[in-house]
C-alpha positions as MATLAB code, in Angstrom:
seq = 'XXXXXXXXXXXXXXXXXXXXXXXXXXXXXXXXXXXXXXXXXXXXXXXXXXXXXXXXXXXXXXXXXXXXXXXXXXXXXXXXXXXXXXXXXXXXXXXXXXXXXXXXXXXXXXXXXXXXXXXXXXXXXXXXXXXXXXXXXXXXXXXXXXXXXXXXXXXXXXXXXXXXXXXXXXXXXXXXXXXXXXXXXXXXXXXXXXXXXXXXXXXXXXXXXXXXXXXXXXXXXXXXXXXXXXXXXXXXXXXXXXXXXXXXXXXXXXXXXXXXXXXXXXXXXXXXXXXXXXXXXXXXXXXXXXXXXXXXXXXXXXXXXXXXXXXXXXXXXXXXXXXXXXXXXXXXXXXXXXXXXXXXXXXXXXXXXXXXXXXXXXXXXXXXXXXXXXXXXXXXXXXXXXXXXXXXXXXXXXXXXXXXXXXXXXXXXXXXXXXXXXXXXXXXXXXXXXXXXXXXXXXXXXXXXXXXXXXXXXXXXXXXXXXXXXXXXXXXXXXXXXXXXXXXXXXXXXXXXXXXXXX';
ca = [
     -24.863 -133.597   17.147;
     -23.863 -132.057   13.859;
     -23.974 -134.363   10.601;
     -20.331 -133.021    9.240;
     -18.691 -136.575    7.814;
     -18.885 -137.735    4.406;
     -18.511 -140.608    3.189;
     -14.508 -140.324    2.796;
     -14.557 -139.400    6.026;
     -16.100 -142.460    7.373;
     -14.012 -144.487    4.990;
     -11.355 -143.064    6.447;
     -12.773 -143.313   10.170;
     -12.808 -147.273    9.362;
      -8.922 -147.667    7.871;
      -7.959 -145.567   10.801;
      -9.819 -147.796   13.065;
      -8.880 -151.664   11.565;
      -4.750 -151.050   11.273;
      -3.405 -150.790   13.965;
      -2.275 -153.456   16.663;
      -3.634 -156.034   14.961;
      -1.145 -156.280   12.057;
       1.807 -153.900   13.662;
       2.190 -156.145   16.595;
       0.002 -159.262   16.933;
       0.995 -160.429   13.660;
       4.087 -161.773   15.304;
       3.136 -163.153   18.021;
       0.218 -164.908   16.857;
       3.308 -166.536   14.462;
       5.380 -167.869   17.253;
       3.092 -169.054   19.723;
       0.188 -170.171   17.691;
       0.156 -170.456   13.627;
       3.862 -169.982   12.445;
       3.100 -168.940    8.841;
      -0.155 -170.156    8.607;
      -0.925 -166.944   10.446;
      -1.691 -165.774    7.278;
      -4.832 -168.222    6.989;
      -5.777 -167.218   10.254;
      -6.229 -163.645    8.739;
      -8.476 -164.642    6.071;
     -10.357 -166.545    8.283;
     -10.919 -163.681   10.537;
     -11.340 -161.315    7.758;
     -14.351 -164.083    6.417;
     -16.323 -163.289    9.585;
     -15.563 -160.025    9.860;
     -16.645 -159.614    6.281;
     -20.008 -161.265    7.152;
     -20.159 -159.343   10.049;
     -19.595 -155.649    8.077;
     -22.798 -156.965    5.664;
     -24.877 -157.132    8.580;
     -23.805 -153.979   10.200;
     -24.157 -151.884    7.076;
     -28.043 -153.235    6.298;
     -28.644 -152.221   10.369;
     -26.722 -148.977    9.707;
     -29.118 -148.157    6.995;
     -32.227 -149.053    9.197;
     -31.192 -147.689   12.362;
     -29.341 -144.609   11.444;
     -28.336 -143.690   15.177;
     -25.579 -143.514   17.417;
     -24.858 -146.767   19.191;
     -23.563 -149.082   16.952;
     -24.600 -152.665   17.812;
     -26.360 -151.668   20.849;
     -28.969 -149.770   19.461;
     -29.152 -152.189   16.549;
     -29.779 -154.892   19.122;
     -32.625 -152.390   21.381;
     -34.678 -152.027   18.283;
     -34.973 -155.365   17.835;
     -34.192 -158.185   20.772;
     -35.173 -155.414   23.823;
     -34.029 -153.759   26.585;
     -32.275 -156.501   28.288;
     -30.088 -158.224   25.712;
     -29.436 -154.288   23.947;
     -27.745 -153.502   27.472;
     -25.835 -156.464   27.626;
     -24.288 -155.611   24.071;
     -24.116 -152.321   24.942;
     -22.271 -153.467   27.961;
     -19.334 -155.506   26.146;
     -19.060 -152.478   23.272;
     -17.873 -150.830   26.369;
     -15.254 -153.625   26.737;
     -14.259 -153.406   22.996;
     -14.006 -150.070   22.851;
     -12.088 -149.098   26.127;
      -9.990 -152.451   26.448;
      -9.269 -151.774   22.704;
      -8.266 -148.102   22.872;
      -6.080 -149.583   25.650;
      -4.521 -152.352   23.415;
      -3.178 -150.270   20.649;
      -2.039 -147.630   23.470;
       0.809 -150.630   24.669;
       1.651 -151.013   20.626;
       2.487 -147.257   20.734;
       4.719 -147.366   23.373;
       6.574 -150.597   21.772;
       7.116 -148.430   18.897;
       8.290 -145.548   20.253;
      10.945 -146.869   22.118;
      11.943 -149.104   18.875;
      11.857 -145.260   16.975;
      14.249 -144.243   19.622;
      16.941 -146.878   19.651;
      16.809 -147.226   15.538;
      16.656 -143.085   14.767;
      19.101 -142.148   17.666;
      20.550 -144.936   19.504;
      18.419 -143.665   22.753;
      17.394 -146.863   25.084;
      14.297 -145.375   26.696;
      13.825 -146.203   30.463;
      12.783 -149.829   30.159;
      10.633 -149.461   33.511;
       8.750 -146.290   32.438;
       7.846 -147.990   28.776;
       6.697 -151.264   29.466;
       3.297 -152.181   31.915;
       4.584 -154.375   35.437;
       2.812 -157.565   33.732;
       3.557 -159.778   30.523;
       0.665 -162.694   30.298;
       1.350 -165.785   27.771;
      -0.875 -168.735   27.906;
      -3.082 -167.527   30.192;
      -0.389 -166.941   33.230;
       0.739 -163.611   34.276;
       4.126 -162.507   35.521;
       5.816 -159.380   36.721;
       7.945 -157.894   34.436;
      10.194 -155.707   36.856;
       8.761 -152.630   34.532;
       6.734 -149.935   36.618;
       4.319 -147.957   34.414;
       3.841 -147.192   30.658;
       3.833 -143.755   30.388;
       4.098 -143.534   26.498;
       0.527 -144.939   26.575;
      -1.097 -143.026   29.290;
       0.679 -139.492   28.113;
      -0.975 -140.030   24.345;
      -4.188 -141.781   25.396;
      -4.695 -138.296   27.528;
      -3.769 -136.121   24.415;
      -6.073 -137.499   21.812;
      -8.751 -137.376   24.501;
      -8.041 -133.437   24.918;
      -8.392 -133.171   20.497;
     -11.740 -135.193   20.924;
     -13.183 -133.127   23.631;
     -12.963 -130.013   20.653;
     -15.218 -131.824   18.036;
     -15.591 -134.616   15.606;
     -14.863 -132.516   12.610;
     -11.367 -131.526   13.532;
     -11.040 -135.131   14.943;
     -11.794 -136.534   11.348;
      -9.300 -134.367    9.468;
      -6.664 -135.284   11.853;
      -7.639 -138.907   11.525;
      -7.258 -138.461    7.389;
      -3.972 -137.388    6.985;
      -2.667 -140.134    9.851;
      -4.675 -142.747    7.565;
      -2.747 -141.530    4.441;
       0.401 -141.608    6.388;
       0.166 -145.726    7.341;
      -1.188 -146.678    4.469;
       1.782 -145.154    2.493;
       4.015 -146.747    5.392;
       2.146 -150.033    5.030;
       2.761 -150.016    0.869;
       6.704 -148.844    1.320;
       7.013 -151.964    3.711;
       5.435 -154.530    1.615;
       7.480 -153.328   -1.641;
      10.959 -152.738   -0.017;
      10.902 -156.272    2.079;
       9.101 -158.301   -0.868;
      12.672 -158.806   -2.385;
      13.998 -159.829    0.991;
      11.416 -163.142    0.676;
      12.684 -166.705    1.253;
      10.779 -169.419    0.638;
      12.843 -171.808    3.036;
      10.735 -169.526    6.253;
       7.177 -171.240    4.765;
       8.446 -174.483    4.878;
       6.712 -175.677    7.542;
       4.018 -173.595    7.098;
       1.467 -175.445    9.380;
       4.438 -176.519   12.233;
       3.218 -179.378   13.928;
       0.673 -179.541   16.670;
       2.272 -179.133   20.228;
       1.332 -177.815   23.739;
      -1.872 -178.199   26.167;
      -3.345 -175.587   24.529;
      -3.586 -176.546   20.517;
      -0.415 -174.051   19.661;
       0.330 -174.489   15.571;
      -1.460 -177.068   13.705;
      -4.944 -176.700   12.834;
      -6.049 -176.030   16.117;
      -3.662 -173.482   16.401;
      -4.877 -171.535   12.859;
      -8.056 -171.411   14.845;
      -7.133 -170.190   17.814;
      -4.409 -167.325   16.081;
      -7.479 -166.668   13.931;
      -9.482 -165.476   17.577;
      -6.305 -163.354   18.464;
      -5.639 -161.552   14.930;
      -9.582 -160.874   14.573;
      -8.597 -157.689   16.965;
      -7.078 -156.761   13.837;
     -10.473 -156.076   12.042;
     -12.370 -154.562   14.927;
     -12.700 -150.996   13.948;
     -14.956 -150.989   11.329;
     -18.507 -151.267   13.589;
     -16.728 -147.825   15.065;
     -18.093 -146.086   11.865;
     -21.706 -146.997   12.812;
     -21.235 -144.968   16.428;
     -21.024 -141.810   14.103;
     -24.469 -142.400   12.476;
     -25.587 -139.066   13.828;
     -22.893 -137.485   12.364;
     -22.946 -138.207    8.954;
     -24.495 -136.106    6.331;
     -26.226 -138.950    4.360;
     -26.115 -142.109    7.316;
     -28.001 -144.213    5.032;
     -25.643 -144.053    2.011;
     -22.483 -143.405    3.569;
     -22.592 -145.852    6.228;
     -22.420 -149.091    3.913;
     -19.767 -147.370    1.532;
     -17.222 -146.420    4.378;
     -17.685 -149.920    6.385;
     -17.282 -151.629    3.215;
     -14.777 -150.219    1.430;
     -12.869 -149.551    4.711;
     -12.836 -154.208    5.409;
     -11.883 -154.786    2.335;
      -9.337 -152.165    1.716;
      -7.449 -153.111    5.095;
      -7.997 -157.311    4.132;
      -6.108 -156.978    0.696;
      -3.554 -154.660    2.882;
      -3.377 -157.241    6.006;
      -2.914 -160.942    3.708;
      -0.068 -158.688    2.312;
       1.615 -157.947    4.651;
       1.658 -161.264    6.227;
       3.209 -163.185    3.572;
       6.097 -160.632    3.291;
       6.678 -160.736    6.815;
       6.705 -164.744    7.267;
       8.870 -164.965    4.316;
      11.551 -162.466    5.066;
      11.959 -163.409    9.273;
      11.407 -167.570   10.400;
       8.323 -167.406   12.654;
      10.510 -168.886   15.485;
      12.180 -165.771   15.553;
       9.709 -163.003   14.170;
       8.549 -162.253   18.196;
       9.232 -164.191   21.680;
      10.527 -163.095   24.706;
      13.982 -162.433   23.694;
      12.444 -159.955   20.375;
      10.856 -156.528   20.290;
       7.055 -156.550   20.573;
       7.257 -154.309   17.323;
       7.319 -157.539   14.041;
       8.078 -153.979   11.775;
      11.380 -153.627   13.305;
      12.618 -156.785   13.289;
      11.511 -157.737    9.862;
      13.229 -154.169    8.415;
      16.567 -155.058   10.705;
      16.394 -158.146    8.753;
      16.545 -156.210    5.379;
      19.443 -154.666    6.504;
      17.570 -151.230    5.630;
      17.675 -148.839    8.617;
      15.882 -146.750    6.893;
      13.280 -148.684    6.505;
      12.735 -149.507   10.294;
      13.005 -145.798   10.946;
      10.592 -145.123    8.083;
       7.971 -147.768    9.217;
       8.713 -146.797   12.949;
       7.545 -143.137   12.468;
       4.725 -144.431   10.336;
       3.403 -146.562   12.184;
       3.306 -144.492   15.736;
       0.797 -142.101   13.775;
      -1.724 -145.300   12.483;
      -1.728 -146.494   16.210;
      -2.534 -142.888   17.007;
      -5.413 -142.744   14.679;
      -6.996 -146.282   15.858;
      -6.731 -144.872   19.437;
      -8.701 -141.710   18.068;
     -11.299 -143.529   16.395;
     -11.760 -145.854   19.061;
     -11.994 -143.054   21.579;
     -14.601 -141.101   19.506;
     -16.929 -144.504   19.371;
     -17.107 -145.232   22.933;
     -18.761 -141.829   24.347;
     -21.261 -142.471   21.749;
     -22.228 -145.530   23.239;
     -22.586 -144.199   26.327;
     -25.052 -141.244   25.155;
     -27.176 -143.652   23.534;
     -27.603 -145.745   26.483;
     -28.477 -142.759   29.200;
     -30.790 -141.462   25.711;
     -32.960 -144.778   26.671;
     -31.972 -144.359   30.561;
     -29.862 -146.921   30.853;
     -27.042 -144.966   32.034;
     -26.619 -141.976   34.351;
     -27.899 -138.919   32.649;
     -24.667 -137.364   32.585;
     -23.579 -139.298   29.555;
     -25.867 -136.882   27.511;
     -24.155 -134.100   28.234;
     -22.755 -132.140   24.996;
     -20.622 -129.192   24.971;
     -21.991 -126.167   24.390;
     -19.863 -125.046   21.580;
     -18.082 -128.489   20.159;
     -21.377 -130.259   20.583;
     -19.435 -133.207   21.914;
     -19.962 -135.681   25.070;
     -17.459 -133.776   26.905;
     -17.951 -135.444   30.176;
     -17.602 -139.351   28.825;
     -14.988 -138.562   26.429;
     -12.727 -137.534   29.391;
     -13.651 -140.413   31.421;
     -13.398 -142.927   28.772;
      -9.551 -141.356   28.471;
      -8.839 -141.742   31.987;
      -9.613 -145.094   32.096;
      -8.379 -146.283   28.959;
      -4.918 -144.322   29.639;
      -4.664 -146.368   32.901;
      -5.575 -149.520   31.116;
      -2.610 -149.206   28.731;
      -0.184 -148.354   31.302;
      -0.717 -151.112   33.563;
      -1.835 -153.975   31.400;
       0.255 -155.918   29.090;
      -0.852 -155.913   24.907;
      -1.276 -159.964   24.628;
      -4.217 -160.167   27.631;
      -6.290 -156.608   26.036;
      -6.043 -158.288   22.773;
      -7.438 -161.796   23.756;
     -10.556 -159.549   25.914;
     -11.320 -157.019   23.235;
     -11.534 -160.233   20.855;
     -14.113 -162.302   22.256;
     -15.907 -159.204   23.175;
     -16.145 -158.209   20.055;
     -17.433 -161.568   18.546;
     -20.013 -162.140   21.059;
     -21.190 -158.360   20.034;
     -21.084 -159.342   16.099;
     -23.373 -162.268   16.495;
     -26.077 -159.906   18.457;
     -25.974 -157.741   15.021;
     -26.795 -160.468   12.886;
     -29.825 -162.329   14.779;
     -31.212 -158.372   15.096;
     -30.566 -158.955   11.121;
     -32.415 -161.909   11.430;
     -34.864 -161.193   13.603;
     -36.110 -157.548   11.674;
     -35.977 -159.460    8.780;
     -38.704 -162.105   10.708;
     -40.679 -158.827   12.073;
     -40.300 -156.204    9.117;
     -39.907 -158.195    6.068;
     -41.375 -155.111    3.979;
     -39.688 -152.505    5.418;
     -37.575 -150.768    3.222;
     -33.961 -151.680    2.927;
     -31.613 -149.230    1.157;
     -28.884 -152.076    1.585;
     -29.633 -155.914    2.411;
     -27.456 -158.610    2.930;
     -27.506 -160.983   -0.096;
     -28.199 -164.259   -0.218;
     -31.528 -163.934    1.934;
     -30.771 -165.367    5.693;
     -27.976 -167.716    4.987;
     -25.049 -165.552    5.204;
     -26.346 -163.784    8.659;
     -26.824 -167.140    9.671;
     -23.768 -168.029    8.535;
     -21.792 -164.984   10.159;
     -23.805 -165.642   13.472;
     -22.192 -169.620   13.644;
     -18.550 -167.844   12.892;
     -18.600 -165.774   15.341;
     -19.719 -168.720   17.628;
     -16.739 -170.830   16.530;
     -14.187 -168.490   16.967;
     -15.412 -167.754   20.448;
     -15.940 -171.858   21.830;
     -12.179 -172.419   20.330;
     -10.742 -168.990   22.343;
      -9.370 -169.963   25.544;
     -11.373 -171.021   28.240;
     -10.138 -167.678   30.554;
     -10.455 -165.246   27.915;
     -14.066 -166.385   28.020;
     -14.896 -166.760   31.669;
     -13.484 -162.515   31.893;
     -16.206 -161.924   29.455;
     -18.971 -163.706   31.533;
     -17.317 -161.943   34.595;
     -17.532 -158.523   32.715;
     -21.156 -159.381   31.916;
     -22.391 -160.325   35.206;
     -21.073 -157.423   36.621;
     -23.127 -155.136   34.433;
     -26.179 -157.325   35.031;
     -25.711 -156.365   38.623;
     -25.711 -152.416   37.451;
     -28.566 -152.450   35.321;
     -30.670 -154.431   37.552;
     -29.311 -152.022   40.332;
     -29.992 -148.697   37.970;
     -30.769 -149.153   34.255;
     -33.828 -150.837   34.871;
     -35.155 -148.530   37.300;
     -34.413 -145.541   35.195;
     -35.025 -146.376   31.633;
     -36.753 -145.337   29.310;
     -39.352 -148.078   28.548;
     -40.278 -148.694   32.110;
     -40.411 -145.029   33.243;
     -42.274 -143.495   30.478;
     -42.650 -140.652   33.029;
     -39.580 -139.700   33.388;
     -39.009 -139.148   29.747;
     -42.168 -136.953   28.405;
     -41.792 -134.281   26.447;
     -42.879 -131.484   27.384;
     -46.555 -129.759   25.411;
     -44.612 -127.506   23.853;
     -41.110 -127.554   22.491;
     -38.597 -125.324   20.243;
     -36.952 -127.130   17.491;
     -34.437 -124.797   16.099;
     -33.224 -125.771   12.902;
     -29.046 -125.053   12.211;
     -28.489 -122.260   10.677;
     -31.944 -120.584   10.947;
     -31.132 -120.034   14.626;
     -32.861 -116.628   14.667;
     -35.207 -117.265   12.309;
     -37.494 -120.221   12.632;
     -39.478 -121.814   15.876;
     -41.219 -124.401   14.915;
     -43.593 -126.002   17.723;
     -44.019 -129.738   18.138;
     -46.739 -131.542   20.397;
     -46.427 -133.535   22.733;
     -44.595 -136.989   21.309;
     -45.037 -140.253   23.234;
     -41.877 -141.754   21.152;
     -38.458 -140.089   21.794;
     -37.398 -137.955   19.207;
     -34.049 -139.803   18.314;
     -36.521 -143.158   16.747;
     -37.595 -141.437   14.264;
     -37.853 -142.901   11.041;
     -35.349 -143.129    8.649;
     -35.804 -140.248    6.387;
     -37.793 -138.215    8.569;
     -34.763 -136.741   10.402;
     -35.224 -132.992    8.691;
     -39.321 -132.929    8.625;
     -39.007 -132.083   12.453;
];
């Protein structure tokens, strides 16, 4: 792959990534049916273990400068087994959260619509044919969301050309929400009432621990979707010009950029619409457009509408970039068909899973409603945190002299501390939301018991030899330099960190 993104552009890659869905449409209804205004605690408590989570990513990052994100983190230090079952649910978090922010766009679109020209889009061809609330599903007489399929399909098509022109398009949408995000906070901020924080814990109530303390929890679980994007920056590792240094700056700067942003944003939107009426199944699925109808500024609503359609489109881009990447490093090590590994011969991209990874996340999003993808990308993405601390942890146990351009402070106590957050937030998620993820699981135990285990790397040694004699053509010196390299009993790609360019 080429090494083409600074470390702006992986900044960028990350604030692209985190807002999105998270604070343009769960925001609300994580306030009606779970927190009321206390949603805003439930953001700082996810953005405490996401926090603790981006420490332990970047220190990985810097050791493991290689495609693959938690999955390779977790290969290089807990095995073969356990790195394909993380490798497995990043597959869940990235498709099922592609898929996610794919129904937000279509909300949004059909709110630009009706606010810009007083068009009511086909209800039947926006929405998916469920709605699911409290673990129950329903029909919701809709037939298909096209919206989400049609731009899922399009940003696939812009990925399949290369990374590069994927990045600059990602910039100036980044630039574009954040700009939306600021114009919403300072044109509703004078809109505020303090009578919509009072209660701002509402009682405990329902079978299932809605509002009260409980409930903070449990919102906290939901909301944490918000923050998943940043461990998308480490799936470019083999892209970036300086992994080592730019990883930590752009999944650092990138959390706590978008945490400032998020808390923000909350408040103004709990104190400007009552949380009883910020979402529910009488209000738009888009919290923007009520709480700017509730300014009495169209403009604002239009503004924020047309905004926000291009952040969603730059999550779904980054999103869609990280998930071919996990599957190349998993057929790399053999734990996937070898097709995965396919690049293109001129964009140098993984052609073949960046189409199929589009196809299926474009279905996803047409057929499944935005509260149920939220709740599985969630606990998917929890369960894959705490994997990336114990490999912390555990390298830390096996390597404690290694070198370590960036370590986690504090010694072990904060990935230890991370690790039991993550645990938490995933024993008080609902008992469904966690028996899909043991479903999900199981049924890629079956496939790499069934294939990746028979074909990989470490027990088929084989398979994998290089051969006595091999070109290594430096870029750029294409016609100049052939440089040969013996026979290698290690793969090429675990190379040491630093030792990328003495091939």
């Amino acid at each position: 792959m080429k090494r083409v993104l600074t470390a702006k552009d992986l900044s960028a890659m990350g604030i692209g990534a985190i807002i999105g869905t998270g604070i343009f449409v769960l925001t609300g209804i994580v306030a009606n049916e779970k927190a009321g205004p206390a949603v805003v605690i439930s953001f700082i408590i996810a953005s405490i273990v996401a926090g603790l989570a981006a420490l332990s990513y970047a220190e990985m990052a810097c050791l493991v400068p290689i495609a693959g994100s938690a999955y390779t983190y977790t290969y290089a230090t807990c095995g073969e087994l356990l790195a394909w079952i993380i490798g497995w649910d990043l597959i869940l978090e990235y498709l099922v959260g592609a898929a996610t922010v794919s129904v937000g766009f279509s909300h949004y679109l059909s709110a630009f619509f009706e606010d810009a020209f007083g068009y009511h889009p086909i209800k039947e061809l926006m929405e998916a044919p469920f709605s699911y609330k409290n673990d129950v599903f329903d029909l919701t007489q809709s037939w298909f969301s096209v919206p989400s399929f049609v731009i899922v399909l399009l940003l696939t098509a812009i990925l399949c050309r290369g990374v590069k022109s994927s990045a600059r398009v990602n910039n100036v949408l980044v630039v574009i929400k954040v700009i939306v995000i600021l114009v919403f906070i300072f044109g509703s901020a004078s809109h505020v009432d303090k009578k919509n924080f009072d209660p701002f814990i509402p009682p405990n109530k329902g079978a299932f621990g809605e509002f009260g303390g409980s409930g903070i929890l449990r919102g906290a679980t939901v909301v944490f979707f918000a923050f998943i994007g940043f461990d998308a920056i480490s799936t470019a590792a083999q892209e970036a010009r300086n992994p080592q240094r730019d990883l930590p700056i752009g999944i650092g700067f990138s959390l706590v950029f978008c945490t400032i942003l998020y808390i923000a944003t909350s408040v103004v939107m709990m104190g400007v619409v009552p949380y009883t009426k910020i979402a529910g199944p009488d209000v738009s699925d888009a919290p923007f457009k009520v709480v700017a109808n509730a300014t009495h500024q169209r403009w604002l609503a239009i503004f924020c509408e047309v905004g926000i359609l291009a952040g969603l489109v730059s999550v779904m881009l980054v999103l869609l970039l990280g998930q071919p990447r996990i599957f190349f490093s998993m057929a790399v090590d053999g734990l996937f068909p070898q097709f995965a590994t396919k690049l293109h011969p001129k964009y140098k991209t993984p052609v073949i899973t960046t189409a199929m990874s589009g196809f299926l996340v474009a279905t996803a999003g047409g057929l499944l409603p935005v509260s149920l993808l939220a709740d599985l990308t969630s606990v998917g993405t929890l369960f894959a945190f705490f994997l990336v601390h114990c490999s912390v942890l555990i390298l830390r146990w096996r390597e404690p002299h290694r070198e370590r351009r960036f370590k986690v402070p504090l010694g072990p106590v904060l990935p230890i501390l991370g690790a039991l957050s993550c645990v938490g937030l995933i024993a008080v998620d609902s008992v469904s939301a966690i028996i899909r993820l043991i479903i999900w699981l199981a049924i890629g135990l079956v496939f790499y018991f069934f294939y990746g285990r028979r074909h990989s790397r470490l027990n088929n040694p084989e398979k994998y030899a290089t051969p006595d004699h091999m070109t290594v053509v430096n870029e750029g010196q294409s016609h100049h330099a052939n440089i040969e390299v013996k026979q290698s009993e290690q793969p090429l790609y675990r190379l040491e960190p630093g030792q990328e360019h003495k091939v």
